[in-house]
N, C-alpha and C positions, 0 to 999 in steps of 0.2 A: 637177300639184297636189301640195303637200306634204301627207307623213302619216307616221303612227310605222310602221316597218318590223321593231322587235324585238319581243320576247316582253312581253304585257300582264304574267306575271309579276313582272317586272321593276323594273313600276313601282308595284306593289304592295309590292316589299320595300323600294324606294326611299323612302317615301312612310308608310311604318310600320304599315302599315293595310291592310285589305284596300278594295278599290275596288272588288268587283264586275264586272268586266269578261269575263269569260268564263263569262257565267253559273251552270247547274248546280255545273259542277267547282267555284266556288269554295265551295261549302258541302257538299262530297264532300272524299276526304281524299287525293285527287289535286290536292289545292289545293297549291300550292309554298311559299305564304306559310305555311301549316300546317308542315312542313319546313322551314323556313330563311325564318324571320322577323328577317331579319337584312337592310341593304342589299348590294346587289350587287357585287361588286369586290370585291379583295385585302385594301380595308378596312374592308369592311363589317361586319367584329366590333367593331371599335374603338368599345366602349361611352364612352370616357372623352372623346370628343372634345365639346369644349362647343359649344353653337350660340347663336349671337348673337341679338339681336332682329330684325335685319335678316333673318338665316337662316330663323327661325321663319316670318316674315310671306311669305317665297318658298316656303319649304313646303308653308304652308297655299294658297295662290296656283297652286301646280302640284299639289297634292293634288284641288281643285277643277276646275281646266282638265282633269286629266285620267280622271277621274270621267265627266265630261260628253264627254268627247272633241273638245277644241274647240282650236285652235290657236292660238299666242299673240296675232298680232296680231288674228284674232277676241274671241281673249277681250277684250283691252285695250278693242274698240271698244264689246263688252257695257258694260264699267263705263263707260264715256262716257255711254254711254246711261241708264245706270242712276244717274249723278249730277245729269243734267238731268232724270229724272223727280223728284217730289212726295213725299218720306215720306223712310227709313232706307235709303241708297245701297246696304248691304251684301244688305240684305233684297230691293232692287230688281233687285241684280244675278241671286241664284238663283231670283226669280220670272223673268224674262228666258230665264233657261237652260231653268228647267222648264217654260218655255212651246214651245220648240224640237220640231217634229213627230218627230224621230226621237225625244225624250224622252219625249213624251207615248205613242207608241210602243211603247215599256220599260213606262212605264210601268201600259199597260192591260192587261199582259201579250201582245200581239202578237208578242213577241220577246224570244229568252233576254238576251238584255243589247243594252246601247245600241249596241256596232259591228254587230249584226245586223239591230237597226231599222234603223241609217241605210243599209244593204245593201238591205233592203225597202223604202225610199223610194226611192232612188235606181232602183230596177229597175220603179218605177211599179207598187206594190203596193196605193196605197192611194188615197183620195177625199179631199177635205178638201168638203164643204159639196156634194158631186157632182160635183168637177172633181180630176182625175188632180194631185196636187201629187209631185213627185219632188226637194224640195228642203229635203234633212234638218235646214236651219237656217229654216223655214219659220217665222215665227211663229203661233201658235198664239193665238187669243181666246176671248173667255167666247161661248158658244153655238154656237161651232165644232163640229159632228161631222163626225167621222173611221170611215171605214167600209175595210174589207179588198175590195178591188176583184173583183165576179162570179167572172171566170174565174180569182183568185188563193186563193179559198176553201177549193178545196182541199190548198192547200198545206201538207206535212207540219210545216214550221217553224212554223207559226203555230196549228194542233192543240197541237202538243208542247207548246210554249212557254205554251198556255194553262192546259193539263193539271196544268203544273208550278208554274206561279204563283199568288197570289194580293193580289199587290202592290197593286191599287187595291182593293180591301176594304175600306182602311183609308183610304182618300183620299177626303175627302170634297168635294174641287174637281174629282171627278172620273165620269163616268159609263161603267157598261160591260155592253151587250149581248153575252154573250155566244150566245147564239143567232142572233142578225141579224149578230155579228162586226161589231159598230160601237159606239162610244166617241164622250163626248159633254166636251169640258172645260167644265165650270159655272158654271166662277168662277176666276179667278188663286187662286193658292194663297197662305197664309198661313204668316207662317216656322213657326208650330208644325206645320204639316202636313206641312212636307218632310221627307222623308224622310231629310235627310244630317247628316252629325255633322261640321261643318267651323265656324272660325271666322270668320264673315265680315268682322267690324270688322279683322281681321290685314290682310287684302284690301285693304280701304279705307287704311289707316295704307299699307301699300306705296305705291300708285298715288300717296299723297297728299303724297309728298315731293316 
């Protein structure tokens, strides 16, 4: 199976932005992006270099892909999906993503950042509805609960990661026990509730050439 093999850094200074991928550290001052917010390579100072519209819309397009950690021809097939659903293609697409169990994952605080949830699904960490789901691109629906599995409760990753979080507080498509260690999604989310700062119409204009 294919997957990124370098440093998350990387594609945080690639990318201009911080992406969150390495949880804690990236808001500690062992963050790299904090240091050298610059892109990666020999030319990565090169402030003068101009970037096309086409550049901008692949930007934005791999800034998102890799947020979510999703691979290209996954991602491609999300926005398929997300053009034959009902409403704004772009909005379709990150409700989509943010439906994704290792996402929903992230995001109840179960786990310091997204490649950790999908570590903890995939190792059968969790329940979806009282059935072991181990499949990080699971979709996710409204009345879905998601529970940390009996004998994985005490696991020190998912304390830590609770301790340190507070990420669904503010998510109102989302519910979280922390005491039973179980998470409830309520509702598809709405673009004002997401949490990402990306432009998703750039998305749409790419794909739609």
């Amino acid at each position: 199976m294919a997957r990124y093999r370098d440093s998350d850094c990387k594609l945080c200074r690639r990318e201009g932005t911080k992406l969150f991928l390495k949880g804690s550290r990236c808001n500690s001052q062992k963050c790299s992006f904090e240091r050298r917010a610059y892109a990666p390579g020999q030319h990565g100072h090169n402030l003068r270099r101009k970037i096309s519209e086409y550049g901008l819309q692949l930007r934005e397009k791999q800034k998102v892909r890799r947020i979510y950690g999703v691979l290209e021809k996954q991602f491609r097939n999300y926005f398929k999906e997300a053009a034959r659903r009902k409403g704004v293609t772009g909005e379709n697409l990150l409700v989509i993503l943010e439906s994704r169990l290792d996402n929903i994952v992230y995001r109840l605080g179960f786990a310091p950042s997204r490649k950790s949830a999908r570590q903890l699904v995939r190792h059968r960490h969790f329940t979806v509805n009282d059935r072991i789901v181990d499949i990080p691109a699971y979709q996710m629906r409204p009345s879905d609960v998601i529970c940390v599995k009996e004998k994985s409760k005490k696991l020190d990753i998912i304390h830590m990661a609770l301790k340190d979080s507070e990420r669904s507080a503010d998510l109102p498509w989302l519910r979280l026990n922390k005491a039973a260690l179980e998470g409830e999604l309520l509702e598809y989310p709405k673009r004002m509730d997401i949490p990402i700062t990306a432009s998703e119409q750039l998305i749409v204009e790419l794909y739609s050439k």
